[in-house]
C-alpha positions in Angstrom: 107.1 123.6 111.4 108.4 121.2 114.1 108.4 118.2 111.6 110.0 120.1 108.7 112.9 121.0 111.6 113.1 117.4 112.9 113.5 116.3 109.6 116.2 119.0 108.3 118.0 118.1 111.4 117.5 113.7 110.8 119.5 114.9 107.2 121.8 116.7 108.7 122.8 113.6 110.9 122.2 111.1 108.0 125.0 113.4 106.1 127.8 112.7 108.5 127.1 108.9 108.4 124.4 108.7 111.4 121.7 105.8 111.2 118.3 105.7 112.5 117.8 103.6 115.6 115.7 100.7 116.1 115.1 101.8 119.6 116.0 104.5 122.2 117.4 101.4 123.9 120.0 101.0 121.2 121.0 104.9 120.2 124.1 106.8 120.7 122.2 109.9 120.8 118.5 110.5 121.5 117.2 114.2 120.0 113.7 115.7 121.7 112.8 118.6 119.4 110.4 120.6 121.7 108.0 122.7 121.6 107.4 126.0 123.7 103.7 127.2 122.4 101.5 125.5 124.9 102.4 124.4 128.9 101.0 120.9 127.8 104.0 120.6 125.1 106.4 121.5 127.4 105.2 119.2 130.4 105.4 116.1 128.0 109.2 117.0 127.0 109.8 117.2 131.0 108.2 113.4 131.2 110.6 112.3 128.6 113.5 114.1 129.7 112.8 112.6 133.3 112.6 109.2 131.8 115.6 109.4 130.0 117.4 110.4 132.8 116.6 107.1 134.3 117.2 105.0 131.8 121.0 106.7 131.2 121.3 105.9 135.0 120.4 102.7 135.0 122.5 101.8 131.5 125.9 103.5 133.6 124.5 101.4 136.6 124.5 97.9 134.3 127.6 98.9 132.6 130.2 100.8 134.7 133.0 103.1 132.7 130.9 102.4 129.2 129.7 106.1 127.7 126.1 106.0 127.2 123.6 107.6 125.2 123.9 111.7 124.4 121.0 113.6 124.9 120.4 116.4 122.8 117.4 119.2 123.5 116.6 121.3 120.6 113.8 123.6 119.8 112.1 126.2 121.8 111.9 125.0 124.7 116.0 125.1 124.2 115.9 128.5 123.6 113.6 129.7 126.7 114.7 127.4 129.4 118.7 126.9 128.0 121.0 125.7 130.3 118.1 124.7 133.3 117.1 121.8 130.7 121.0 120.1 131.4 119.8 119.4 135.1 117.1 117.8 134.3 119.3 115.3 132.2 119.9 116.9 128.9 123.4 116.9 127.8 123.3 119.0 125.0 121.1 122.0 124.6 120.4 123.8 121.0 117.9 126.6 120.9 116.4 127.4 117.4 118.9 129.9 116.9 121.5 127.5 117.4 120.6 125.0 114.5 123.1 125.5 112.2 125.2 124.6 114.8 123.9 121.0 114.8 127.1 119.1 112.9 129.2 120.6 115.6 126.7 119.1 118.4 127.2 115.8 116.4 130.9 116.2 116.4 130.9 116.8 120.0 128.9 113.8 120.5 131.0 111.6 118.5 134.3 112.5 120.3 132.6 112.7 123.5 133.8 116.3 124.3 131.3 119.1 125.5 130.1 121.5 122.7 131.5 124.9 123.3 129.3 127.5 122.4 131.0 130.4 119.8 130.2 134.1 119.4 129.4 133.2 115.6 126.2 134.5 114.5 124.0 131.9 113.3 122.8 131.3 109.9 119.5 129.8 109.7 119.3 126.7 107.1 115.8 126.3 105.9 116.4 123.4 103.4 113.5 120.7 103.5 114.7 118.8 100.6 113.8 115.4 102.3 110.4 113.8 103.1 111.1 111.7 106.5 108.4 112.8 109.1 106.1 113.9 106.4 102.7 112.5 106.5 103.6 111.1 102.5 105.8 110.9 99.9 104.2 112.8 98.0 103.7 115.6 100.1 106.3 118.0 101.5 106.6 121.0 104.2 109.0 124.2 102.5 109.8 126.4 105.4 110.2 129.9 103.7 110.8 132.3 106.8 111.4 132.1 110.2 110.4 134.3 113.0 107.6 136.7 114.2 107.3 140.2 114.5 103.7 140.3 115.9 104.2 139.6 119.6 100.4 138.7 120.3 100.5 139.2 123.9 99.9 135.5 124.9 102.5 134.0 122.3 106.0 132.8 123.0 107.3 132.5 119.9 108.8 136.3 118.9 110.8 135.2 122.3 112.0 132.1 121.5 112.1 132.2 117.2 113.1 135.9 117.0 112.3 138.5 114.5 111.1 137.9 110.8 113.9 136.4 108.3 112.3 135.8 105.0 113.8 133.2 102.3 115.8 133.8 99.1 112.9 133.4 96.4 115.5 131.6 94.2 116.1 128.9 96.2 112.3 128.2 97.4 111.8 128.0 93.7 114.8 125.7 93.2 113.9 123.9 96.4 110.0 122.9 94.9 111.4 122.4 91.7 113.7 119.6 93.2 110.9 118.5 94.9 108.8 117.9 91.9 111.7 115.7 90.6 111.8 113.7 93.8 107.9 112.9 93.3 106.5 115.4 95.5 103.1 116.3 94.3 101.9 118.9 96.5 103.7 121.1 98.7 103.0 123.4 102.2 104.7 126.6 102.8 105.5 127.1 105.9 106.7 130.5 108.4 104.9 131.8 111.7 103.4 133.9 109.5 103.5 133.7 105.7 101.9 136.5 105.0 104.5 138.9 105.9 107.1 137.2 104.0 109.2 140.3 102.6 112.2 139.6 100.9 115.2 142.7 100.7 112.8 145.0 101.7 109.8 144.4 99.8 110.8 143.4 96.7 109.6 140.5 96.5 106.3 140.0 99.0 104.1 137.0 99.6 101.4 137.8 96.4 104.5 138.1 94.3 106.2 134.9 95.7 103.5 133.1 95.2 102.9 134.3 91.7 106.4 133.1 91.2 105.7 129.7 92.3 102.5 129.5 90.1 104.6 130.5 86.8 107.5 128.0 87.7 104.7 124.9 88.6 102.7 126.2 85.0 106.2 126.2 82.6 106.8 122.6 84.6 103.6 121.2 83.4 103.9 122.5 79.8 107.0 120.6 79.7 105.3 117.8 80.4 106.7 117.5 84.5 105.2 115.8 87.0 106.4 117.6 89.5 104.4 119.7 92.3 100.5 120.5 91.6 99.0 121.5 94.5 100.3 124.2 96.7 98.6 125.4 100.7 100.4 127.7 102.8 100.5 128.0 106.8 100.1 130.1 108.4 97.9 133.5 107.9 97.7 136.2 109.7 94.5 138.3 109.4 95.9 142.0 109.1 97.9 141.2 106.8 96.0 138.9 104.1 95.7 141.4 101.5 93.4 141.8 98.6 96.2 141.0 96.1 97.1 137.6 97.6 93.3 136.8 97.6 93.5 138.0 93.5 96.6 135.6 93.0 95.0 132.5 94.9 91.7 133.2 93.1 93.5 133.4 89.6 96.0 130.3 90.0 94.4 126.6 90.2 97.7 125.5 92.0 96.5 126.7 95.0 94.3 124.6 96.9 90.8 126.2 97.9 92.0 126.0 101.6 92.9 128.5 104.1 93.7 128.4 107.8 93.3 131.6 109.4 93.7 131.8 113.0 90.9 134.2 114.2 91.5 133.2 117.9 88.2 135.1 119.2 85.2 137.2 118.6 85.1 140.1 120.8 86.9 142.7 120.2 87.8 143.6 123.5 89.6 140.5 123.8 91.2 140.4 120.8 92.5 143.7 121.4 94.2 142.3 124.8 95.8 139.8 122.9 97.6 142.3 120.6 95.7 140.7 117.4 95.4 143.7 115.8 92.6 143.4 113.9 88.5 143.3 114.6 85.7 140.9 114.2 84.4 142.9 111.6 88.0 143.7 109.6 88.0 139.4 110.2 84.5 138.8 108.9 84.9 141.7 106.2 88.2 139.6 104.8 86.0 136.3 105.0 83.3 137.8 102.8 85.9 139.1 100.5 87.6 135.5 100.2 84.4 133.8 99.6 83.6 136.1 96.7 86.6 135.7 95.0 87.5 132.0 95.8 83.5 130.8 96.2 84.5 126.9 96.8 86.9 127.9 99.7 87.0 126.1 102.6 88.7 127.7 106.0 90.0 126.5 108.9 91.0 128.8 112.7 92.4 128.4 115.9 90.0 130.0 119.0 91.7 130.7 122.2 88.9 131.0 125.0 89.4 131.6 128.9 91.8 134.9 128.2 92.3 136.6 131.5 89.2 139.2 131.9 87.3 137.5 129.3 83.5 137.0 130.5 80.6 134.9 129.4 79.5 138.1 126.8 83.1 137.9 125.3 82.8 133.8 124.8 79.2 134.4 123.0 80.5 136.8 121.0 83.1 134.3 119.9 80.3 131.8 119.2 78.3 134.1 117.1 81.4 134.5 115.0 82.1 130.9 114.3 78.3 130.3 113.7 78.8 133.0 110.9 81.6 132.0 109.4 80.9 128.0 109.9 84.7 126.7 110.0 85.7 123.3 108.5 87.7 122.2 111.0 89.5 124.8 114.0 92.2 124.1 116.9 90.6 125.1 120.1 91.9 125.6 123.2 92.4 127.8 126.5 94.6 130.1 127.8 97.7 128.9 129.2 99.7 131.6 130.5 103.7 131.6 128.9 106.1 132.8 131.6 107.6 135.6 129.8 104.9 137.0 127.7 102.6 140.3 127.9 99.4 138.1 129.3 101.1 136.0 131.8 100.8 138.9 134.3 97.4 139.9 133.3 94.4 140.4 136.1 91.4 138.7 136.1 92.4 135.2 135.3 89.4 132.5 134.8 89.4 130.0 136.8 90.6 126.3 134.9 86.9 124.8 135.4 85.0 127.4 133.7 87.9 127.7 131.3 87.3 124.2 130.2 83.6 124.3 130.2 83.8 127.1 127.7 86.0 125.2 125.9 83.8 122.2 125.9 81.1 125.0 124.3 83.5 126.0 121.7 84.3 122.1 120.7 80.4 121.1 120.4 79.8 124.1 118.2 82.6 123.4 115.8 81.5 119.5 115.7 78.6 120.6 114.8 79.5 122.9 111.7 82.5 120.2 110.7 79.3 117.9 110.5 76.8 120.2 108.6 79.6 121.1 106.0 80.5 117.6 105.3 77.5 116.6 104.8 76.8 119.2 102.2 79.1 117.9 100.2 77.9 114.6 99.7 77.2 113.2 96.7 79.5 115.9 95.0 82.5 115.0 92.7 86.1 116.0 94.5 89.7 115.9 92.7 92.1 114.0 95.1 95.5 113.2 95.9 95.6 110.0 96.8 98.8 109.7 99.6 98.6 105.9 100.7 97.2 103.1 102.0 93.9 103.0 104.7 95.8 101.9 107.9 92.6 100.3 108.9 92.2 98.6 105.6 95.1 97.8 103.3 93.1 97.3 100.0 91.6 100.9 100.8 93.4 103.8 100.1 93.5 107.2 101.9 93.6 110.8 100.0 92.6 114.4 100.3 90.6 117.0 98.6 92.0 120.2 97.4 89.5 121.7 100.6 91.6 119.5 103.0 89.1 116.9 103.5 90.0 112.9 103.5 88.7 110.5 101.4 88.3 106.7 101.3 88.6 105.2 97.9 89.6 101.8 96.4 92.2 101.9 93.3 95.1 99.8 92.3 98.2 100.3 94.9 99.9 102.0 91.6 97.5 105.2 92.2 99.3 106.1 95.3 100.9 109.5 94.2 98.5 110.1 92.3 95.6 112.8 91.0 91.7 111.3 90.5 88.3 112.3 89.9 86.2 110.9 93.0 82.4 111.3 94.5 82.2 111.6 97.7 79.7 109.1 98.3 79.0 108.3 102.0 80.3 109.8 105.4 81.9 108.1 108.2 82.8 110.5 111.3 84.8 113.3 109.5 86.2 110.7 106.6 84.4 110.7 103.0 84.1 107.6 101.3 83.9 106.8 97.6 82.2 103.8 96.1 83.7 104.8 92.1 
């Protein structure tokens, strides 16, 4: 989400004559797009901010009367901290309800006049008709809501993103068509939570957007487009994955046989501290269910560990659920308590060293399942899209399965962009490799 936004707000510069800089060193304006989710997020933007700071000082000190760089903060860490972020050096602020509000920034910035802040209500933009800060060409992020409604009780994001706004279905579909014209081959649908996508009350819902975007990528490939193929979504929500979006994804090849559903524990206890909603068993139920309808699936989670009151039962109980389901790949992590959220005044934290030694427990377990699935896999025949060159070897070439696994192939540079038939041969750490 933060590199679709970064990029939206890059065109949105580029469109009132802005170039990129070679360096901070040379830039009229330097924009941090932050992040609010964990502390260790945040605590980065601070070093930045800090060493920008300096360096403006020292340019005014070198340079007397001259107007140096602007420094704008947007994001949510904007929106929680606000105004507190201009004494630690920022000179602009733009929360994420503030965006649209970007040119105006800029034109502040240009005349060197504060921005004044109006009583307009913001419209949010969600265009990501561009492809800077994408990990390839050929692949693209398409924002299509905005927002939580969930307020998990250790999440700052309902806070600092505000309540669900779902996307005019007309002009996603416009948006990947346009895409497909530009060369992208497989999009990523992005919201906080796609699942709940609703648009004008329910008449059009995430199954039938989706079906939407099946029939549009189908009519463009009987007419002989090469425009988008593949289509993943992020991210899920467990309660609200219904049995009709597992029919559509089952029923439409567009859709890659990849999921990533945060689970975040195993007990239920704990889950039900963190608002989730949801039990092991509704969570394992739904995985059984997605594995009978979609049998080459592959799935991917988040796991929080070290919530406050959670014991060693509640952590084996989260083991015993990934060694059932047996993950791909998951983001692990431990608490960090958000000022301003239900848990951050919870009893019974855990204290930082057993925190990370569960963690450590979590990480070794998913190493080893990443491992055993791989390996599984071997000597099995993958489709592909091949994104770009090896940046360890240029006459190598790196692309990804449909199951969001990377492959190592060799193929004329004229593939990149590309679809291929590959085996995947050998295995080296969590990278395939294919010898055809």
């Amino acid at each position: 989400m933060n590199n679709a936004e970064s990029a939206a707000l890059s065109l949105a510069a580029r469109e009132r004559g802005w170039i990129e800089a070679a360096s901070p060193s040379e830039a009229d304006l330097i924009l941090l797009n932050t992040c609010s989710v964990r502390e260790t997020a945040e605590r980065r933007v601070r070093g930045r901010l800090a060493h920008y700071k300096a360096m403006k000082k020292k340019c005014i000190a070198a340079s007397p009367g001259s107007r140096p760089f602007s420094l704008v903060i947007a994001g949510c860490m904007a929106q929680r901290l606000g105004e507190k972020l201009k004494e630690a050096g920022a000179d602009y602020v733009m929360g994420t309800f503030a965006r649209s509000r970007f040119p105006l920034i800029l034109e502040a910035v240009e005349l060197g006049l504060p921005f004044v802040e109006s009583d307009e209500k913001p419209v949010f933009s969600f265009s990501s008709l561009h492809n800077d800060g994408q990990e390839s060409p050929f692949r693209s992020f398409v924002p299509i809501m905005h927002g939580c409604n969930n307020f998990c009780s250790y999440c700052i994001v309902p806070y600092v993103r505000g309540g669900e706004v779902s996307r005019d279905p007309v002009e996603i579909l416009n948006e990947i068509r346009l895409l497909g014209e530009r060369g992208v081959r497989e999009i990523t649908l992005l919201g906080q939570n796609v699942n709940s996508y609703n648009w004008k009350e329910g008449s059009v819902n995430f199954p039938c957007l989706l079906e939407m975007i099946a029939k549009s990528i189908d009519t463009a490939r009987d007419m002989n487009s090469t425009g988008v193929r593949w289509v993943r979504f992020l991210a899920s929500h467990p309660k609200d994955l219904s049995d009709d979006l597992i029919r559509v994804i089952a029923e439409n090849p567009c859709f890659c046989r990849h999921i990533h559903l945060p689970v975040q524990h195993g007990s239920n206890r704990i889950l039900a501290a963190m608002n989730r909603r949801y039990t092991r068993e509704h969570y394992l139920e739904l995985v059984k269910r997605l594995r009978s309808a979609i049998p080459d699936l592959s799935l991917s989670t988040d796991i929080l560990v070290g919530f406050p009151g959670e014991t060693e039962e509640d952590l084996e109980k989260a083991l015993d659920l990934m060694d059932e389901v047996k993950f791909l790949y998951s983001y692990m992590y431990h608490f960090n308590p958000r000022e301003g959220t239900a848990a951050y005044s919870l009893p019974d934290r855990v204290d930082e060293g057993v925190k990370r030694q569960r963690l450590l427990r979590v990480i070794d377990l998913q190493k080893r399942h990443t491992r055993e699935l791989l390996k599984s896999r071997l000597g099995q025949e993958a489709e592909v899209l091949i994104e770009g060159f090896s940046r360890k070897n240029a006459d190598e070439l790196i692309s990804r399965t449909e199951r969001d696994e990377m492959l190592i192939l060799k193929r004329d540079a004229g593939a990149v962009g590309s679809f291929c038939k590959a085996t995947l041969n050998t295995l080296r750490g969590n990278t395939f490799r294919s010898t055809k």
